[in-house]
N, C-alpha and C positions, 0 to 999 in steps of 0.2 A: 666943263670944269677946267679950271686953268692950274698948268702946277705937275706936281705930282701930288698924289691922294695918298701913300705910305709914307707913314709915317720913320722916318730912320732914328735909330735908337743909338743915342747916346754911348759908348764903350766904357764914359767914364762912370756908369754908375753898376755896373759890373761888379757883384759878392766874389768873380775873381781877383778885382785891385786888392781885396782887403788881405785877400792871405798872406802877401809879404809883412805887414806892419802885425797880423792877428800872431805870424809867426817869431816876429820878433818880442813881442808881449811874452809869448809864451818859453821862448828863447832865454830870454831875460831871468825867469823865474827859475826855469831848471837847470841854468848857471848857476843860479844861488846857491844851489846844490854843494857847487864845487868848491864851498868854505866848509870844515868837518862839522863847524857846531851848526850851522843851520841843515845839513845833510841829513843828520838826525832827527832833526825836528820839521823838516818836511818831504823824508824820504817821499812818501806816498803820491805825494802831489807833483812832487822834481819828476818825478818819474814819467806821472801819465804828461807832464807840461811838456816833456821832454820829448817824448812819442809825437805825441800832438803838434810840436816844433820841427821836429825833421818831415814831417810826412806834409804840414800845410807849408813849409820852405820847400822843398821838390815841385808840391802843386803849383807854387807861386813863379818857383824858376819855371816850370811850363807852361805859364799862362801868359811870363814875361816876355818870352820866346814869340811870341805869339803876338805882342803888342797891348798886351792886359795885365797891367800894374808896374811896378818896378821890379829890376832884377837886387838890384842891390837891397834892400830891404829883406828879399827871400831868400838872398844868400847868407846874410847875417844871420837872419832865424837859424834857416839851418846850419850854420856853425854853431850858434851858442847852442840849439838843441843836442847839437851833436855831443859837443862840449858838455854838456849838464849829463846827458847818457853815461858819456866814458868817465867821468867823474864817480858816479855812484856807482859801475861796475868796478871800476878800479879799487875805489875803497871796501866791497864786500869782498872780493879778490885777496887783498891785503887781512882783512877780518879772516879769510877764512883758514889763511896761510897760517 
């Protein structure tokens, strides 16, 4: 047999590249949050996008680290998740004052 017979696997098709971009999707929407009239109309969803955005933006800077996906992408996520969190804390904060 001539060669090598293992096959080497590709990096780029790695479900780690996509958490920067999944986390900016998700980023994106739990920003929305942080306008009052859509806040209310989709606290439920800001929320869990919000969670969802900071936790797959961490996964994503760790995988970036690492040479699997981009960093910039996951740090975004995780800002606007962040961003969409402190927003809807802030405003029941404020409600409850």
């Amino acid at each position: 047999m001539s060669g090598n017979s293992s096959a080497r696997r590709d990096d780029s098709d790695s479900p780690a590249v996509a958490l920067g971009p999944l986390s900016v999707v998700l980023g994106a929407f739990a920003a929305a949050g942080f306008w009052p009239t859509l806040m209310f109309l989709l606290f439920p969803w800001s929320l869990i996008a919000g969670g969802l955005a900071v936790t797959f933006g961490a996964m994503g800077i760790y995988y970036a680290d690492r040479g699997l996906g981009r960093l910039w992408t996951a740090v975004v996520g995780l800002v606007l998740g962040t961003t969409g969190l402190t927003s809807l804390f802030l405003y029941f904060v404020m409600l409850s004052a």
